[in-house]
N, C-alpha and C positions, 0 to 999 in steps of 0.2 A: 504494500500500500504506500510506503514511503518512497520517492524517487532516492533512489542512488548518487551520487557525487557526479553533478551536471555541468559543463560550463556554456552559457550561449550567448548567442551578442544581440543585440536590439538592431530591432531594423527600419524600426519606423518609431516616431515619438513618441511614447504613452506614460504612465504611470507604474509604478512599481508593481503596483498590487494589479492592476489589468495587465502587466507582462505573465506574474505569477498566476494568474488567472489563463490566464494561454496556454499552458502547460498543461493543462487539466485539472479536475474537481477534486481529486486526489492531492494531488500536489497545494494546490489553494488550501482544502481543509487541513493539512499540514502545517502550514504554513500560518494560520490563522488558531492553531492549538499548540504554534511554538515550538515544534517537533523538526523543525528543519532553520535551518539559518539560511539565510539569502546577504550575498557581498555584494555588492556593484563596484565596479573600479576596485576590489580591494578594500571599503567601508563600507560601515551598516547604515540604512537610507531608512526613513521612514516612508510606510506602504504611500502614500500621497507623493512622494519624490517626482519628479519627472524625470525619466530616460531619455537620453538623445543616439539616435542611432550609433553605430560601434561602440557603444556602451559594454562592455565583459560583464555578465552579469556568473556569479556562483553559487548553483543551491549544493546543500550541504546536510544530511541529516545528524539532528543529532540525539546523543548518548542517552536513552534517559533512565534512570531505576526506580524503582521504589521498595 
């Protein structure tokens, strides 16, 4: 259910969270229960961020126990 360690680049201008959202429902709901880290450039953006095309974006999951 969690995506695996992704790199992809922006192709057109949008928002963080509508890139993450392009990736699938799975990946969003991840992403949205904090289960996954999302980098751009290398720093963490807030979902309302705007992307500009060649943008490196990196999802990432991560560790969690209980």
């Amino acid at each position: 259910m969690y995506p695996n360690y992704t790199v992809r680049y922006v192709e057109a201008p949008t928002t963080l969270k509508e890139f993450i959202k392009g990736l699938g429902r799975d990946c969003l709901y991840a992403y949205d229960m904090r289960a996954i880290g999302v980098l751009v450039n290398n720093r963490r953006l807030w979902p309302s961020a705007r992307l500009k095309p060649g943008d490196k974006v990196i999802v990432f999951p991560i560790i969690l126990g209980g």
